[in-house]
N, C-alpha and C positions, 0 to 999 in steps of 0.2 A: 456640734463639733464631733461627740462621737458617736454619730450616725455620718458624718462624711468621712470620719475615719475608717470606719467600717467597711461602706461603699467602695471606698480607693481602693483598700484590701483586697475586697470581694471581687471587684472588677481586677486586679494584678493578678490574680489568681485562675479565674474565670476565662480572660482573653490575653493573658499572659504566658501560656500554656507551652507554647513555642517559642517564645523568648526565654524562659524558664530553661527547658531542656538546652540551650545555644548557652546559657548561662546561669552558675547556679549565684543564687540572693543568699549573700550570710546575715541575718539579725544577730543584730543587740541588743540589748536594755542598759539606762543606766538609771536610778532613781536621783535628777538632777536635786533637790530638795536636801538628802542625804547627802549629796557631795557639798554643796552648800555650808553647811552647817561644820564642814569638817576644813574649811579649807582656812587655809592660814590669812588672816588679817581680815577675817567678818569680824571678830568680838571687837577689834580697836574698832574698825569700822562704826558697832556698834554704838561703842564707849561712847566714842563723837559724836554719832545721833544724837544718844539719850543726854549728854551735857547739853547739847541745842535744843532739845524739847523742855527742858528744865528753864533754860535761858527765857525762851519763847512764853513757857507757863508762866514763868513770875512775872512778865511784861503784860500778857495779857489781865495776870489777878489782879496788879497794879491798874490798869485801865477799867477794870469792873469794878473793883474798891471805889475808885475818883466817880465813876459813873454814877455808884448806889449811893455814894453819898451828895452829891449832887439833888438826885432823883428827893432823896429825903426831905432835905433843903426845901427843896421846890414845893414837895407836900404838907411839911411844916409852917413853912412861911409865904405860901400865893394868897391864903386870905388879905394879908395886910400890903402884898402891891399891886401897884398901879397896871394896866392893861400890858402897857408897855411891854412893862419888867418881867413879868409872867412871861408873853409871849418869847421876850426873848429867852429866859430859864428853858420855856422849854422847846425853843430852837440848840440850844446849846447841849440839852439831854440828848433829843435826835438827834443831834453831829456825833456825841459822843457815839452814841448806839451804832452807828454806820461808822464810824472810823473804827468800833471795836469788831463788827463783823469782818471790815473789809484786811483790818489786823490778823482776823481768825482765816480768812481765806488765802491771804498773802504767804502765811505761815505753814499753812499747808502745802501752799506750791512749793516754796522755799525748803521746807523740809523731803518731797519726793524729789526735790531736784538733785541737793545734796544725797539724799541714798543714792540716787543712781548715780552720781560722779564719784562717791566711794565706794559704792560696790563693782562697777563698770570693770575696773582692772580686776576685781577677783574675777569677774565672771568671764571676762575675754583667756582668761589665764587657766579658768577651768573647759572654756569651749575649744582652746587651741589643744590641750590634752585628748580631749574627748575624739577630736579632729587626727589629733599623731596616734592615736591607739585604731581609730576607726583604718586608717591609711595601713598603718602596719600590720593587723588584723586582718586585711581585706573583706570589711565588712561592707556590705550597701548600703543599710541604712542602723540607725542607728535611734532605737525609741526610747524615750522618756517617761518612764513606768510616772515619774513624779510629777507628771500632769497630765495626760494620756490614761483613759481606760484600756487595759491588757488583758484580753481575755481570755488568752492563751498565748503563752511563751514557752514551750519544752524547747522548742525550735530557734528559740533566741539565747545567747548570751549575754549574762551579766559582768560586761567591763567594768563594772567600780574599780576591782581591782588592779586590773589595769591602769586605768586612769589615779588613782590613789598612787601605782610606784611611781609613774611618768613626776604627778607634782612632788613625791619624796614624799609619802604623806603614811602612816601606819592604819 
């Protein structure tokens, strides 16, 4: 990723020479992670996550508890039955064990799906900013110190501030 960052650069640069001079590139930076973190309604955001990971956790300890005791059961008491009963004990342990895994997997979707449906409006609220400051600005492109290697920016501007008054934000 950034070695074709690089590349793009190297080459705008390189065979961009007369384009350049017909037109000049303003940069920016913005450390997207930073605005993040400041923007109004990540912490409820949050809140609600962490109530659903909580939710999630006790359902899941509840299904390991019934599991382990189960499991115990079966090691305590398979001496004394019959073919049968064993087997079935321990078809009933494997169903649990794959209904708890398939629990733990479902859970994980369910939880990245929910982040993204509650974060989705912060984030379109902070990229339509970024977008009104770039437009007004007349900047071309506009880089993301907060996922992006920046090896040098004297040459770029940092719009946080910008984008901080646009959402009202100190």
């Amino acid at each position: 990723m950034k070695k074709t960052f690089i590349l793009i650069v190297a080459c705008l640069f390189a065979f961009g020479g007369t384009a350049m001079a017909q037109k000049n590139i303003k940069l920016g930076h913005i450390n997207s992670n930073d605005l993040m973190q400041i923007m109004p309604g990540r912490d409820s955001a949050q809140t609600v996550l962490q109530a659903e990971v909580a939710e999630l956790e006790t359902t899941l300890k509840s299904m390991q508890a019934e599991a382990e005791k189960r499991y115990n059961d079966y090691v305590a008491n398979q001496a004394g039955w019959t073919d049968l009963i064993r087997q079935t004990k321990q078809r009933e342990i494997q169903d649990m064990a794959s209904r708890i895994e398939e629990f733990q997997q479902n859970a994980q979707k369910q939880l990245q799906d929910r982040e993204q449906e509650l974060l989705k409006p912060i984030i379109d609220r902070a990229k339509k900013a970024i977008e009104e400051v770039a437009k007004e600005g007349g900047y071309s492109y506009i880089l993301d110190a907060g996922t992006a290697a920046i090896l040098y920016s004297q040459d770029s501007d940092d719009i946080m501030p910008l984008v901080k008054k646009k959402l009202g934000l100190k």
